[in-house]
N, C-alpha and C positions, 0 to 999 in steps of 0.2 A: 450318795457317796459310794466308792469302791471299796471294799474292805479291803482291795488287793496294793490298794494304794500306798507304797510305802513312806512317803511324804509324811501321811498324814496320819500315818499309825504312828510315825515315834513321836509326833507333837503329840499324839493324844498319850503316849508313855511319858513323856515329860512334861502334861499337864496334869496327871496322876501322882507324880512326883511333887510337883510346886504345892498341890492341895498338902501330900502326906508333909510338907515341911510346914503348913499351915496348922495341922492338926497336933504336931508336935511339938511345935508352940504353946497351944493351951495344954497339951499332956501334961509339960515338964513346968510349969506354970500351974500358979490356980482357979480355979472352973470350979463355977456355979451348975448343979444338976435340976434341972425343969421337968415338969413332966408336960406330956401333947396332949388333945383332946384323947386320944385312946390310952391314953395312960404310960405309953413309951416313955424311956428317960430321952433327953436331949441337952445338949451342952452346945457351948459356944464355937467347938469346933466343929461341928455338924453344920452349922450355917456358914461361919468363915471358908470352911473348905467347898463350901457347893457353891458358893461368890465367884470362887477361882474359878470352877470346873464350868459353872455356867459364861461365865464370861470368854473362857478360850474356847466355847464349843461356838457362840456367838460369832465368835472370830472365826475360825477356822472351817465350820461347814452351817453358815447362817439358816441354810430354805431348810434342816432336819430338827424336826422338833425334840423337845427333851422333857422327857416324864423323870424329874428329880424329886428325892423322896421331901425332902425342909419344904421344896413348893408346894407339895400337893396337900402337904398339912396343912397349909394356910387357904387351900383350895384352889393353889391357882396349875388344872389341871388341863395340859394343850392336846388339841385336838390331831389325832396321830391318823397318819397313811400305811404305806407299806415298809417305810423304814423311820424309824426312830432311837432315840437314844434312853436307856434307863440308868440313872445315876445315882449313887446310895454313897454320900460324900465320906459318912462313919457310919459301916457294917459292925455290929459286935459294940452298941453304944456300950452295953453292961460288962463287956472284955476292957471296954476305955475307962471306964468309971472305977473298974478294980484293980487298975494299973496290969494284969496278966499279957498284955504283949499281943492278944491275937483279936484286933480288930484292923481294920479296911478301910482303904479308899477306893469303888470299883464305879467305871466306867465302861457303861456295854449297848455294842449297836444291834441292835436288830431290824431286820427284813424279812418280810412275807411272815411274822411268827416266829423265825427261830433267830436263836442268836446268833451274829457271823464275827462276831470280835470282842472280844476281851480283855481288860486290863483289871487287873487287882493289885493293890501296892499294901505289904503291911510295914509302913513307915517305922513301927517301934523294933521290927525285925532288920531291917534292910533287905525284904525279900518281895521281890515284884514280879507276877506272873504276868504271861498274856499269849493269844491266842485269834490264831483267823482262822475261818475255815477254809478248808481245803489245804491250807498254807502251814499248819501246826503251832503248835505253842510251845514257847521258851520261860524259862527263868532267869531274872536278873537280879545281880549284888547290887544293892545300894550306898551308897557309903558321902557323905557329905554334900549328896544332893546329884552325883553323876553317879553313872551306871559304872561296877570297877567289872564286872564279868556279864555273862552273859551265855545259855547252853541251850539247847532244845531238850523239852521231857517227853514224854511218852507213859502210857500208862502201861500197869504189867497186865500181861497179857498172854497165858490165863493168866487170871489171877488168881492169888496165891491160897492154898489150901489146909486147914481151914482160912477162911476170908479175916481179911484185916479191918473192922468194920469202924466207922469213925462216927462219937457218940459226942451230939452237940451238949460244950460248959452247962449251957443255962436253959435246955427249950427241950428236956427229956419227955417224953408222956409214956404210956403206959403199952399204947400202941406201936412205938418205937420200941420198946422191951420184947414185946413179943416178938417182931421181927428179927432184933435180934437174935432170941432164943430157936428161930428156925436155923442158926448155923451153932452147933456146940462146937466147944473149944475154940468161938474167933477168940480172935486180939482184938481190945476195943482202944480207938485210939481218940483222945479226948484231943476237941479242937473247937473255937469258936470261931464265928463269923462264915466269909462265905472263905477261907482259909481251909475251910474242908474241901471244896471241888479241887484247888488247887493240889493240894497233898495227893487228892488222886489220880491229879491230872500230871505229876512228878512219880507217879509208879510209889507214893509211900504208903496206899490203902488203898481200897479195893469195892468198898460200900458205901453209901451214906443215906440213911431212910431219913424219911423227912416225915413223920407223922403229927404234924401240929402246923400254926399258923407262918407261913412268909409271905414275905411281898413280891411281887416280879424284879422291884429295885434289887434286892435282898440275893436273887441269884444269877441275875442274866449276866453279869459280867464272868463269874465264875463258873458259870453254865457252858458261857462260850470257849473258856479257856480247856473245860474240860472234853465237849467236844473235840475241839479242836487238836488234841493230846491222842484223842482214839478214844475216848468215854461218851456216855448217853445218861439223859436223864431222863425219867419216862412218870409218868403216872403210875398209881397202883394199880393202874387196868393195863398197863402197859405199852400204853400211846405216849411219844414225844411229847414232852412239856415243852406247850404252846408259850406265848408273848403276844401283849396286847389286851385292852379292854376287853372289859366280859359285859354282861349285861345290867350288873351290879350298879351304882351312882357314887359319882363320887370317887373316892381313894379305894372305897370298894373292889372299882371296876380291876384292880390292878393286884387281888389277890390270887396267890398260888392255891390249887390243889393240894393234896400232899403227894408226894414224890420219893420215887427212888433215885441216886445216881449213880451210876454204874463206872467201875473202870474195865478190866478184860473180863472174861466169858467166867462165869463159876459155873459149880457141879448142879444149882439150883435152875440154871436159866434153861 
């Protein structure tokens, strides 16, 4: 696939869209909460939505495999090249479950390890990012299922002093605190899901530490979008966060490091 292709980047933004109107079906509706062998919550729109999203990826670029998150639960885990698809149909299960407005439907490709394209839709906002590389990232209004606007974002750059730093709802540790406390006096901006990359990939923050457990599903869409904006997300060794199996088995193979992700330059870098 071309990331440059524009064809098939808005099919892929208004199959982002058909899921988020799937998923807000069961929102505004009642839902039963499950829990997975790892003990995640999971609800009925996490699998209705990844139906949609698998089925028009099927359609629209059949030969690129897809590592979505509901499949891999059940184990069924495809065997990946140089480009592939990571899919997380509801980001921020525990933002869905407490009705707070900031969970995801994110769709993201990657080649050779890094991401080159992203969409993230938060259906209960009407706010849809996305992003290619080389090519930049926009935000779009939602509003009854069509796109009513549409702008290009950019991150600030520097950023802004002290840093705006974005502190995940539900997934704090203690390792994250400290990091924080290397900038006094930030602004901490509370966000769930991957709804954090975006906010920096619109110039609204400036940090976001990642010290505890994610998936590769969990960021690559809003990895790319931030990229693509003029942001980096790095390791805490400060190497590019890779994509792709690791040597782990299983759902394993597809867990994250922890990570920083950056929008413009601080007094720190």
């Amino acid at each position: 696939m071309n990331a440059a292709d524009d064809a098939l980047y808005e099919a892929l933004i208004e199959t982002t869209i058909a899921a988020g109107r799937v998923v807000m079906e069961v929102y505004d509706g009642g839902f039963a909460v499950e829990q997975k062998g790892d003990a995640s919550p999971v609800t009925e729109a996490d699998r209705r939505a990844e139906i949609v999203i698998l089925e028009a990826l099927r359609r629209l670029v059949p030969t690129i495999p897809v590592v979505a998150e509901e499949a891999c639960s059940v184990g069924l885990i495809p065997t990946v090249g140089g480009a592939f698809f990571l899919v997380d149909p509801v980001d921020g299960t525990r933002e869905f479950i407490s009705r707070n407005g900031d969970f995801t439907v994110n769709i993201g490709l990657v080649e050779n390890g890094a991401p080159v394209l992203g969409i993230v839709y938060a259906p209960a906002r009407g706010d849809l990012y996305a992003g290619r590389s080389g090519l930049g990232a926009e935000q779009m209004a939602v509003a009854g299922g069509a796109i009513t606007a549409r702008r290009a974002i950019r991150v600030t750059d520097p950023a802004a002093m002290p840093p705006r730093i974005l502190a995940s709802r539900s997934h704090r540790t203690p390792e994250t605190d400290a990091f924080i406390a290397r900038y006094p006096g930030a602004a901490l901006v509370a966000a769930g899901s991957s709804l954090k990359f975006c906010l920096m990939a619109a110039g609204e923050a400036d940090l976001y530490p990642r010290m505890g457990p994610t998936m590769q599903w969990d960021t690559a869409a809003g990895d790319a979008v931030l990229r693509a904006a003029g942001g980096r997300v790095e390791t805490v060794d400060g190497a590019p966060l890779a994509y792709g199996p690791g040597a782990a088995d299983g759902v394993a193979a597809y867990a994250n490091p922890w990570f920083v992700a950056r929008g413009g330059a601080t007094a720190a870098d």
